[in-house]
Backbone bond lengths (Angstrom), bond angles and torsions (degrees), N, CA, C in turn:
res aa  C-N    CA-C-N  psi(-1)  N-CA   C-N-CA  omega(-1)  CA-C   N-CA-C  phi
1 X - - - 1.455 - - 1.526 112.73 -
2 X 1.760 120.12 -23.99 1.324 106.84 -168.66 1.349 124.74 61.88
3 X 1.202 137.23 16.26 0.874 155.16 -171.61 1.918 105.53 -66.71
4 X 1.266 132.63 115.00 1.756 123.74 147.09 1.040 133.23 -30.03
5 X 0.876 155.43 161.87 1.717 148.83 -128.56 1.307 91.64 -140.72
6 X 1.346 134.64 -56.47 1.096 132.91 151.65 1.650 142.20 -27.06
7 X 1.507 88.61 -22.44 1.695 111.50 176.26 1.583 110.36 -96.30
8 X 1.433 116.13 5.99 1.823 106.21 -154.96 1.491 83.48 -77.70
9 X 1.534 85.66 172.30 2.009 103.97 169.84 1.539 88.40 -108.59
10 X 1.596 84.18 175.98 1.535 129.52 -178.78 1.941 102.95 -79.97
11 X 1.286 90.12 110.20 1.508 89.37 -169.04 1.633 114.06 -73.96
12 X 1.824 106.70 -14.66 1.211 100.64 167.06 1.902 117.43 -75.96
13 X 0.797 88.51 -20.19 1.356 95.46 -171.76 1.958 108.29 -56.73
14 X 1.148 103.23 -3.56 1.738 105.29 172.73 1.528 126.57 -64.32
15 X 1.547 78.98 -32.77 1.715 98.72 165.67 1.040 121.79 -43.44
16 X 1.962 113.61 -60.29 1.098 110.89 -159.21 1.941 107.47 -80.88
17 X 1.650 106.46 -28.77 1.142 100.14 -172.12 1.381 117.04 -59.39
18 X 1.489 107.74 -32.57 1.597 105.11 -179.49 1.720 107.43 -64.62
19 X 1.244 127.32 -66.95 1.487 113.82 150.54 1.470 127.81 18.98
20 X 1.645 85.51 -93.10 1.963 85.39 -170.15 1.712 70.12 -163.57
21 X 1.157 119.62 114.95 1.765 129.56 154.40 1.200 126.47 -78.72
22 X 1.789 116.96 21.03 1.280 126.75 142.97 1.492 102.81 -74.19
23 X 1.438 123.25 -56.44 1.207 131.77 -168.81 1.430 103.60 -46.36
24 X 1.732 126.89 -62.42 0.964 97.14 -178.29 1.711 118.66 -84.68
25 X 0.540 118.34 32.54 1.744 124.55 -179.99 1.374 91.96 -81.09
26 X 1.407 113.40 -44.76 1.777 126.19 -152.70 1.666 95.84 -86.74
27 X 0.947 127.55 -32.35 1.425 135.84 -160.22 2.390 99.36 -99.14
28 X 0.822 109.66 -56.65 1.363 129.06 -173.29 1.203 115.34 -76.03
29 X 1.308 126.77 -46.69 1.562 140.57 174.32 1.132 135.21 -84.51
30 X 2.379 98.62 -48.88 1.415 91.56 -175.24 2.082 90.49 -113.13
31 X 0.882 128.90 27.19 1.183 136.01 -174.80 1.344 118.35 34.09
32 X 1.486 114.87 63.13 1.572 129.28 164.27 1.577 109.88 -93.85
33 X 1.283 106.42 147.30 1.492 99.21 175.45 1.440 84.48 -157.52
34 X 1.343 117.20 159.13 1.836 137.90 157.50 1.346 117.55 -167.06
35 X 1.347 92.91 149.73 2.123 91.36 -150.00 1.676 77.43 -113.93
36 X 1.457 98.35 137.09 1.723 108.26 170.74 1.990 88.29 -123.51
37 X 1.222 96.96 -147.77 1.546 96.76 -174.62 0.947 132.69 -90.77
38 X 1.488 114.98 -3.49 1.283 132.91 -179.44 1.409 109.53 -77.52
39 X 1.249 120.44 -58.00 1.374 138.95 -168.88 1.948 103.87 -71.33
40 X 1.573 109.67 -42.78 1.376 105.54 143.86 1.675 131.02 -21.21
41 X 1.201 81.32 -83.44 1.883 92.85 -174.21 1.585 101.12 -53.72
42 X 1.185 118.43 -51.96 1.748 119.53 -167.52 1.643 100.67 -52.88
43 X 1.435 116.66 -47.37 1.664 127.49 -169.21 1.411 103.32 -67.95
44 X 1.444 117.04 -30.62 1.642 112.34 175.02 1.284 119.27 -86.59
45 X 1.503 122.06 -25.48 1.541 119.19 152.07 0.912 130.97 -55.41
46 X 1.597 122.41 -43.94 1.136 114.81 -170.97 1.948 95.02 -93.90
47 X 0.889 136.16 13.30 1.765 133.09 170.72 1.642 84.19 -88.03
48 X 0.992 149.17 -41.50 1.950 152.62 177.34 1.041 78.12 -51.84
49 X 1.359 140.54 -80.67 1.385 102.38 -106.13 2.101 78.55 -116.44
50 X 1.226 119.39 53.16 1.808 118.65 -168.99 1.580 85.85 -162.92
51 X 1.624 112.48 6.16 1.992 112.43 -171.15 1.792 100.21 -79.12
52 X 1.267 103.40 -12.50 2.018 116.40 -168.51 1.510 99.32 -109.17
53 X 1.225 161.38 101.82 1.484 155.29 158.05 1.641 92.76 -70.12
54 X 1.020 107.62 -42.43 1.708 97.31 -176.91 1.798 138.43 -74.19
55 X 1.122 123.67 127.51 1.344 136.22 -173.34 1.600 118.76 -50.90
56 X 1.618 108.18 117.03 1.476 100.42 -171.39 1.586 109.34 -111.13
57 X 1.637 123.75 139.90 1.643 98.85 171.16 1.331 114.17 -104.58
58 X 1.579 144.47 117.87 1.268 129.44 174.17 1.520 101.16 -104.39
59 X 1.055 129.57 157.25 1.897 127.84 -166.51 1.478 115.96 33.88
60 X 1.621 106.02 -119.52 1.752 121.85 164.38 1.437 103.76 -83.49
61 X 1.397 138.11 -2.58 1.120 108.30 -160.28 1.755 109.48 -113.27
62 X 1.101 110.71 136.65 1.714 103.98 -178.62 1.453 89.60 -102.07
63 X 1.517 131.50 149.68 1.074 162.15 163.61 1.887 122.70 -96.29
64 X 1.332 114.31 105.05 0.872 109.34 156.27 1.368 148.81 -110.72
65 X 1.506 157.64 126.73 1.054 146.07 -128.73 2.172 107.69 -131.35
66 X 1.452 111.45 91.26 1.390 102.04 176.96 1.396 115.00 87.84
67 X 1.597 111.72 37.12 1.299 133.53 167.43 1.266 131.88 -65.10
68 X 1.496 125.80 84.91 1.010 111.12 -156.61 1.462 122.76 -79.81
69 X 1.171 132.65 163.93 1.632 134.13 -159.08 1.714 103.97 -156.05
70 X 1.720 94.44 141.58 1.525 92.95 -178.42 1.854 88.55 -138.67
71 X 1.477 123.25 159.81 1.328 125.96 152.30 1.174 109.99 -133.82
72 X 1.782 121.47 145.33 1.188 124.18 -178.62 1.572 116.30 -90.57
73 X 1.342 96.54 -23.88 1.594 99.28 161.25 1.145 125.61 -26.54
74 X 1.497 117.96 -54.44 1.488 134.28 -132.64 1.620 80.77 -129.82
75 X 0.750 130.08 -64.44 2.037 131.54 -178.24 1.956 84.82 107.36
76 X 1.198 115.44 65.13 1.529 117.16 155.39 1.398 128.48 -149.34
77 X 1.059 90.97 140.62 1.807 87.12 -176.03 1.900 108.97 -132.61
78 X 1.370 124.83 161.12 1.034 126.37 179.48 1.574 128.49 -177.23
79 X 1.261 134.63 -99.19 1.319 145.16 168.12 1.583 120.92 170.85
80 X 1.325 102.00 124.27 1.458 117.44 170.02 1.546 124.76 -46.79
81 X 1.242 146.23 124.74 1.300 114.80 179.26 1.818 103.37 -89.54
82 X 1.493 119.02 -10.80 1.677 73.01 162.62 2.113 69.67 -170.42
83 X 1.102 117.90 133.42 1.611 136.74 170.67 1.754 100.76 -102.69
84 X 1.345 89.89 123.06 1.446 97.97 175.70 2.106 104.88 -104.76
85 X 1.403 106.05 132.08 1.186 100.83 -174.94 1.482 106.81 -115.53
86 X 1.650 106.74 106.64 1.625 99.35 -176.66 1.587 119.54 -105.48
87 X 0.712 84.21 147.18 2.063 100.18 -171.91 1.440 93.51 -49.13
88 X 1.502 118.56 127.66 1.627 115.42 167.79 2.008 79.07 -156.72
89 X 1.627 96.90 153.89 1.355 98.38 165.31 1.480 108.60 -101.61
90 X 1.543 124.06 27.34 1.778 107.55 156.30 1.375 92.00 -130.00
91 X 1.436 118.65 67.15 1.642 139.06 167.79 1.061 102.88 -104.09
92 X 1.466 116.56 -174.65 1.483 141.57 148.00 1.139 128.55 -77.50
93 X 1.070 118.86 148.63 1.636 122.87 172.07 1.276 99.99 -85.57
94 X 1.471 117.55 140.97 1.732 130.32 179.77 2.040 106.00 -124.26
95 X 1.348 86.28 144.16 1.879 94.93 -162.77 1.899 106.21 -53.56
96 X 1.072 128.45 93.61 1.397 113.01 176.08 1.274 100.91 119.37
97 X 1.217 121.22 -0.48 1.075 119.01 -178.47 1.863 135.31 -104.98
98 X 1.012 146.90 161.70 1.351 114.54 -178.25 1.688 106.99 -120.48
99 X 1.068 137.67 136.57 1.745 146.93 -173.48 1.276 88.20 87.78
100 X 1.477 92.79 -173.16 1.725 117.66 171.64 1.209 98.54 -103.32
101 X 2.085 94.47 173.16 1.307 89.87 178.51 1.718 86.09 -179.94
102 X 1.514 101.86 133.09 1.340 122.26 169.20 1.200 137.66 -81.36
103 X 2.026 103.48 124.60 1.881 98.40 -150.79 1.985 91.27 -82.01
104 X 1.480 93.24 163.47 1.423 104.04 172.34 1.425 103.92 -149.06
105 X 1.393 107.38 137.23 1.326 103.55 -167.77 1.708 120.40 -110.57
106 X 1.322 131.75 159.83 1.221 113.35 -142.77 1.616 87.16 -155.01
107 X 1.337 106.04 106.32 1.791 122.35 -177.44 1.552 105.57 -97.86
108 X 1.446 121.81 110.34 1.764 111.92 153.83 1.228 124.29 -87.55
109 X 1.474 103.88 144.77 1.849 99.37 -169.83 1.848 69.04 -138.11
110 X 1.715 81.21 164.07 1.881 96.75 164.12 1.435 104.22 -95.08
111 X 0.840 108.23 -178.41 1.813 126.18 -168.67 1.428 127.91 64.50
112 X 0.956 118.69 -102.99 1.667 125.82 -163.30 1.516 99.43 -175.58
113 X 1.694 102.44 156.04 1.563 115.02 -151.33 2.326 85.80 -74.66
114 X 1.123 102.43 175.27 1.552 128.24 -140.37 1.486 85.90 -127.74
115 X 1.277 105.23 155.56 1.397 108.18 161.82 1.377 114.02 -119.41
116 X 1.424 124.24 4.37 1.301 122.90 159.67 1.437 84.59 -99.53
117 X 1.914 86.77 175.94 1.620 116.50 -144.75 1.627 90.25 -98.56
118 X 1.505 127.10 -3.86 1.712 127.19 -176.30 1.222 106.78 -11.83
119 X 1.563 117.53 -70.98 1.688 146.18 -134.30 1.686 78.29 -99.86
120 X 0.968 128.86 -83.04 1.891 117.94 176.07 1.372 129.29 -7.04
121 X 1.090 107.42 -52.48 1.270 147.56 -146.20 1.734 81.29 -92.59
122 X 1.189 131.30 -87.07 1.374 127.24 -177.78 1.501 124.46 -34.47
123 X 1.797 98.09 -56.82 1.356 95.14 167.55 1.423 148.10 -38.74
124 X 1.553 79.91 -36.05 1.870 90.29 -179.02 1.508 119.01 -85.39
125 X 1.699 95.75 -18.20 1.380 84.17 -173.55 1.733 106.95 -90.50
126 X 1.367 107.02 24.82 1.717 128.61 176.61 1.104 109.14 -84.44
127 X 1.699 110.76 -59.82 1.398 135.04 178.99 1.724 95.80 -58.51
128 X 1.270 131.96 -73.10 1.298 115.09 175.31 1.246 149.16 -31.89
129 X 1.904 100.49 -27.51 1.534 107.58 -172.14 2.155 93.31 -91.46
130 X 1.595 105.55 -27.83 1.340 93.07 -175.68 1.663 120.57 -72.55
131 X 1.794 90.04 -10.70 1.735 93.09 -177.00 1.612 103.06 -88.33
132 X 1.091 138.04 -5.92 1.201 127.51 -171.93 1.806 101.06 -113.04
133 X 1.589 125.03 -18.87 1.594 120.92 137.92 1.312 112.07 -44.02
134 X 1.351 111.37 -82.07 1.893 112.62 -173.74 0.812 141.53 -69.08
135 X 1.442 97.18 16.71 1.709 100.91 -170.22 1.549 125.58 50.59
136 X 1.251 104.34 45.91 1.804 87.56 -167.55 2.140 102.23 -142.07
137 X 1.206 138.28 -158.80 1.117 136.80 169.40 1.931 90.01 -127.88
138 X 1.444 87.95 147.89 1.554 136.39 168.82 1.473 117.28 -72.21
139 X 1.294 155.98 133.02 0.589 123.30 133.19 1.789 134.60 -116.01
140 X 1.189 84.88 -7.43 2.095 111.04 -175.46 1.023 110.81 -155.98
141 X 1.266 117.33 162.71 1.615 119.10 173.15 1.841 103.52 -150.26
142 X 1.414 114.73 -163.97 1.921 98.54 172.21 1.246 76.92 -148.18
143 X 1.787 94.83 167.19 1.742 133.39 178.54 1.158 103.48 -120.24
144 X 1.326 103.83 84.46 1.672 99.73 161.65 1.498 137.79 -58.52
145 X 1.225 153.40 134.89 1.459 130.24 -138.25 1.471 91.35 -151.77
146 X 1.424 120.86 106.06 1.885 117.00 -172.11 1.335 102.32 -69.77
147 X 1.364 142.08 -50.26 1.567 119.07 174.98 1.364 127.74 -59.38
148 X 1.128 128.22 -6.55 1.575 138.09 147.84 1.032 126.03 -78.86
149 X 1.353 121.19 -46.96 1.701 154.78 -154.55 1.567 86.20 32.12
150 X 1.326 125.36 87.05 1.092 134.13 135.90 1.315 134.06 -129.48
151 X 0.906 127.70 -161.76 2.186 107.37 -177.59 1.577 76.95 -147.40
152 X 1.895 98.38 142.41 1.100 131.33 153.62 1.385 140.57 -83.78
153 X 1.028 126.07 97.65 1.712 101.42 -160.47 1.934 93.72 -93.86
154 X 1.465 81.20 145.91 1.406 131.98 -174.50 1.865 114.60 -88.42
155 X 1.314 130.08 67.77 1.277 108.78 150.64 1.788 135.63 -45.71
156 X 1.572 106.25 136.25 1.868 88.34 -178.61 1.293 71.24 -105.92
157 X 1.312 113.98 129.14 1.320 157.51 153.03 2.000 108.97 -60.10
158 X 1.072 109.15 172.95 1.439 101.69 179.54 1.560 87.80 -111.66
159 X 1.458 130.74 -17.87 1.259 123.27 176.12 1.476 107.22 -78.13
160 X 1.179 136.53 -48.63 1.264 171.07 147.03 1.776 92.38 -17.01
161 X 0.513 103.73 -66.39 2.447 104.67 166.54 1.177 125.19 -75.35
162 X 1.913 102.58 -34.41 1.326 89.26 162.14 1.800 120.00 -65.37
163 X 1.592 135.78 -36.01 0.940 136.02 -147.02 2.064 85.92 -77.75
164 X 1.366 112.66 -48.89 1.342 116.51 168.48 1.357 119.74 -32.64
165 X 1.238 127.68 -51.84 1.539 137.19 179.67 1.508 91.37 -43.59
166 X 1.419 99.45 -79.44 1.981 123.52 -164.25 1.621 94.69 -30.67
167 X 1.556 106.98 -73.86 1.443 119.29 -132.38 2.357 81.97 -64.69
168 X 0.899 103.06 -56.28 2.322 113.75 167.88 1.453 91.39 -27.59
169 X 1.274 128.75 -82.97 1.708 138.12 -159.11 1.566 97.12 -60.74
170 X 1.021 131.61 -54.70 1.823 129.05 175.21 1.804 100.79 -56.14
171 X 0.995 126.92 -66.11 1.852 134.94 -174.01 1.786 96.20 -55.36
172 X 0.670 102.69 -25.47 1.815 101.41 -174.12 1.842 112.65 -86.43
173 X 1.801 101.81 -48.90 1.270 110.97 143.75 1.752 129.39 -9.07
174 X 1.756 83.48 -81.57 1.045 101.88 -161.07 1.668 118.49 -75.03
175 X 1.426 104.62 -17.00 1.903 123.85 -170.67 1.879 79.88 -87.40
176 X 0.921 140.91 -32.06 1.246 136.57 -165.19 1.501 131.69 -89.59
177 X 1.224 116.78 -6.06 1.571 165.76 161.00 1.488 120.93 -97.89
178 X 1.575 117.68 -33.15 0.946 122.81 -172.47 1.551 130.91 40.65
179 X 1.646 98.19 61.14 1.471 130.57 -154.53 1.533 99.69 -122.93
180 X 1.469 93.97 113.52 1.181 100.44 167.06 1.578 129.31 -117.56
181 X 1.561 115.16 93.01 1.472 117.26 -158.19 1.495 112.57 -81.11
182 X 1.987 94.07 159.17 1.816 102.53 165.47 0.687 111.07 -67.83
183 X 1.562 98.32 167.75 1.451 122.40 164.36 1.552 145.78 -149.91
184 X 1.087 132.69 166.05 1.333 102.09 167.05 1.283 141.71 -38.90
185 X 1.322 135.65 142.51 1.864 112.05 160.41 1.447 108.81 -100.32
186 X 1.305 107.14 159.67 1.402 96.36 165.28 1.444 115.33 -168.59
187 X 0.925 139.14 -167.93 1.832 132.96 170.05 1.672 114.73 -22.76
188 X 1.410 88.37 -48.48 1.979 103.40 -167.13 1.876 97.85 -59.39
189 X 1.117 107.10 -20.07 1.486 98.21 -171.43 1.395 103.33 -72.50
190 X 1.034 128.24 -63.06 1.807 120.86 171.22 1.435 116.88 -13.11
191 X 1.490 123.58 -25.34 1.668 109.38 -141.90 1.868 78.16 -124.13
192 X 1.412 124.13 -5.62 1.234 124.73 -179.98 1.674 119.41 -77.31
193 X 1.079 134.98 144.78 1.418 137.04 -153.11 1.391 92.94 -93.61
194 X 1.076 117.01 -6.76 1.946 118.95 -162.94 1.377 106.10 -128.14
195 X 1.420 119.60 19.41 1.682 121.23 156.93 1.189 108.85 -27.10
196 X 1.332 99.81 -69.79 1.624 121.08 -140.06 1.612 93.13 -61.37
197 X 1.093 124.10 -11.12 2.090 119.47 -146.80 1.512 93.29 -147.66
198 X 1.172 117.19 4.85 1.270 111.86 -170.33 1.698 94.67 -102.27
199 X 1.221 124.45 -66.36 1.489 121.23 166.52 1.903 105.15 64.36
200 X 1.381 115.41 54.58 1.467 114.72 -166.43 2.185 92.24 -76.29
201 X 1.298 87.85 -31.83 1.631 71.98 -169.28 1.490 118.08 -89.71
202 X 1.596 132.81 -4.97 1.416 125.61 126.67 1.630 128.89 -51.62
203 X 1.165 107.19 -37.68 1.742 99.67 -174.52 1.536 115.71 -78.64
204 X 1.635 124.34 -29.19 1.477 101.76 -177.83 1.087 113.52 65.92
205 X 1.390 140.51 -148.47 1.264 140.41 -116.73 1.572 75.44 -122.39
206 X 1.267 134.28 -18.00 1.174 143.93 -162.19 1.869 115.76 -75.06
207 X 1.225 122.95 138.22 1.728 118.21 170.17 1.553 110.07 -91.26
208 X 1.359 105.76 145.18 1.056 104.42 -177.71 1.507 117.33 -55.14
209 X 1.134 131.93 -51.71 1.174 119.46 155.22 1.935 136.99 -16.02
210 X 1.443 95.54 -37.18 1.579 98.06 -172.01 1.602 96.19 -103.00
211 X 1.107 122.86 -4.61 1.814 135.76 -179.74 1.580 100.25 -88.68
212 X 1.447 120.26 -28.68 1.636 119.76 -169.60 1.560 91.06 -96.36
213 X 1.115 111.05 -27.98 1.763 98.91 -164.25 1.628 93.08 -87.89
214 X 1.272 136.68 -32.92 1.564 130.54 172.33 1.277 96.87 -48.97
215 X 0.970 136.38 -72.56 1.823 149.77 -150.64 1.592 93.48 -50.91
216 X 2.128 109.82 -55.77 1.243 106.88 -169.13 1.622 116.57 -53.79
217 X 1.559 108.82 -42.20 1.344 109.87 170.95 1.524 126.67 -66.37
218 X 1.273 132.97 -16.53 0.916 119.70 170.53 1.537 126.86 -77.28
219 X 1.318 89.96 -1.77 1.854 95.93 -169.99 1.686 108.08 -115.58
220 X 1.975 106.57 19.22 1.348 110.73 159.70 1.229 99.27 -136.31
């Protein structure tokens, strides 16, 4: 993409676009945010598991906690919540470290695994930004899920990167235009932190931003 460094997105923010990409339009573009309980619990999981910045080794495996990662490919940058680095001899070599060893990356979300690809979808594009740091290939990563507490493992698929490419080149689009589109409503809106401010079926073609400043003018 060639993209400025200065221009990258919020690599968490994939989440939300897969979601509803009004949501992140509203969150990324026009800088709305409101925390209900959902977004609670998610912010206190992931503060667990980002409470260690420092690197632990137990057996083969080195542990890392809040790794941050950028790719220029893609124009994103962000942080891992925790890369597990396991001893393999067709790894990488790591600075200070002795053998190789293959990163794996390790996402906490609250709830239970999804049947859309949201949480997928992030991961890989984790695994991507660490494969184009280390020079190395990806091949899985896990979704840890606190109302289960079990981990999902994650193949990156070549379809599975391709959808990553698309969904990056559309969000970049759209951050670049500074377009924030409708959308459907539907059930999922209840469980969204940005009901209340989101208001898709007053605004129309309209951003919330240019919907608050009408209102402001009408009331001088």
């Amino acid at each position: 993409m060639g993209i400025n460094e200065d221009d990258y997105l919020l690599l968490s923010g994939i989440q939300h676009f897969a979601f509803c990409r009004r949501q992140w339009a509203l969150i990324h573009i026009e800088q709305k945010w409101e925390e209900n309980l959902r977004t609670v619990e998610g912010n206190i999981m992931h503060d667990r598991a980002h409470d260690d910045k420092l690197s632990e080794k137990r057996g083969g495996v080195i542990t890392t906690r809040g790794m941050a990662i950028k790719s220029a490919a893609l124009g994103l940058s962000g942080a891992c919540d925790v890369v597990e680095f396991h001893e393999d001899p067709n790894g990488v070599e790591l600075f200070g470290r002795k053998g190789k060893y293959l990163p794996i990356p390790v996402e906490y979300k609250r709830g239970h695994s999804k049947l859309t690809d949201a949480d997928r979808l992030q991961l890989c594009a984790q695994a991507i930004c660490l494969e184009e740091m280390l020079v190395c290939r990806i091949e899985y990563g896990y979704l840890f899920y606190g109302e289960t507490k079990r981990r999902e493992e994650v193949f990156f698929t070549d379809e599975l990167r391709d959808s990553v490419q698309k969904m990056i080149t559309e969000m970049h689009a759209y951050f670049d235009r500074r377009y924030t589109p409708k959308v459907k409503t539907g059930s999922f809106c209840r469980a969204c932190s940005l009901n209340e401010i989101c208001m898709p079926k007053l605004c129309g073609s309209k951003t919330v931003a240019s919907y608050i400043k009408g209102r402001l003018e009408e009331t001088t």
